[in-house]
C-alpha positions in Angstrom: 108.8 109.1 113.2 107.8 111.7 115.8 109.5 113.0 118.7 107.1 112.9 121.8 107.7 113.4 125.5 111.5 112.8 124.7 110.9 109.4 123.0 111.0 108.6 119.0 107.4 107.5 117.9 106.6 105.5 114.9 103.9 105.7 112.7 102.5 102.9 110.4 99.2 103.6 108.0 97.5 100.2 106.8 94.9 100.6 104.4 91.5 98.4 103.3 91.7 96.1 105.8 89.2 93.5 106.3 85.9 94.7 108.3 85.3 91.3 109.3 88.6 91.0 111.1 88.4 94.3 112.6 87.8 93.8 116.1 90.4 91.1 116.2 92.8 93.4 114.8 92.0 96.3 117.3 92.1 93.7 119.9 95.8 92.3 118.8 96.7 96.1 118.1 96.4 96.8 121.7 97.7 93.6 123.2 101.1 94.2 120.8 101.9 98.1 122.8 100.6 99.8 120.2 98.3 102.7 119.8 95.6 103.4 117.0 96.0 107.1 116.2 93.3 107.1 113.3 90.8 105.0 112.2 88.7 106.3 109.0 86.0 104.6 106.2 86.9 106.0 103.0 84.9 105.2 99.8 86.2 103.2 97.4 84.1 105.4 94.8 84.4 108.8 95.6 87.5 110.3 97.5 85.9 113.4 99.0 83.8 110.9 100.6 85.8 110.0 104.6 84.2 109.2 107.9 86.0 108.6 111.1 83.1 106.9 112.0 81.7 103.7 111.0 79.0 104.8 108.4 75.4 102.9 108.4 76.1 100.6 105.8 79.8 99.9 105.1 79.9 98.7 101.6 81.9 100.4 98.9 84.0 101.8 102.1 87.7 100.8 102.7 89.1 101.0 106.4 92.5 102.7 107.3 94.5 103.0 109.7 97.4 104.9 111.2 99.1 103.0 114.3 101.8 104.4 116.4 104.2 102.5 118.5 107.5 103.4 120.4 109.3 100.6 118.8 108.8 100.1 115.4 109.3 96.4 115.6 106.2 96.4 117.3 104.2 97.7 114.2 105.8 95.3 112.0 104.6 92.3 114.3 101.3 93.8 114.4 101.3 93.8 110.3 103.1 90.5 110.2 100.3 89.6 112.1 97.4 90.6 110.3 99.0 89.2 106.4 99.4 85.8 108.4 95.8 85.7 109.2 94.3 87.2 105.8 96.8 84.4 104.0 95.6 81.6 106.1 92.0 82.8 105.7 92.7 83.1 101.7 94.2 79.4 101.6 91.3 77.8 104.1 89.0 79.2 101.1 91.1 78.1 98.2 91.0 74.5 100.0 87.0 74.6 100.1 87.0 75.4 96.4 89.1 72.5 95.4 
């Protein structure tokens, strides 16, 4: 937690998360009051190896995050939200399988 302008901030990092729900994160991330302080690609093969951009081809690259929020109950909806969607996506494809 940070102290800013007289009110407590709260931080939350949330790593590899899933490029192809990225923009519907970002989207929920904003709707939910909270702020995306850092957004980086980090290779999964070499750890010198960090963009804050999105490279040109994003395989072999993890995404992170750091979010900030004033209330941290906000961040843990935000993350409640996103391992109710990656579940639901993992047990749609468990169901095709079958």
């Amino acid at each position: 937690m940070f102290l800013e302008n007289n009110c407590i901030i709260s931080r939350m990092e949330m790593k590899n998360i899933n490029k192809n729900l990225l923009s519907w994160f970002e989207d929920i991330i904003y709707e939910n009051n909270c702020k995306i302080e850092r957004k980086e690609w980090k290779s999964k093969y070499n750890s010198y190896v960090v963009y804050d951009y999105e490279p040109f081809c994003t395989d072999g690259f993890e995404i992170n995050l750091v979010l900030s929020a004033k209330n941290v109950a906000y961040l843990n909806f935000v993350k409640y939200l996103y391992d109710e969607k990656v579940n639901t996506i993992e047990y749609l494809n468990n169901c095709i399988m079958i």
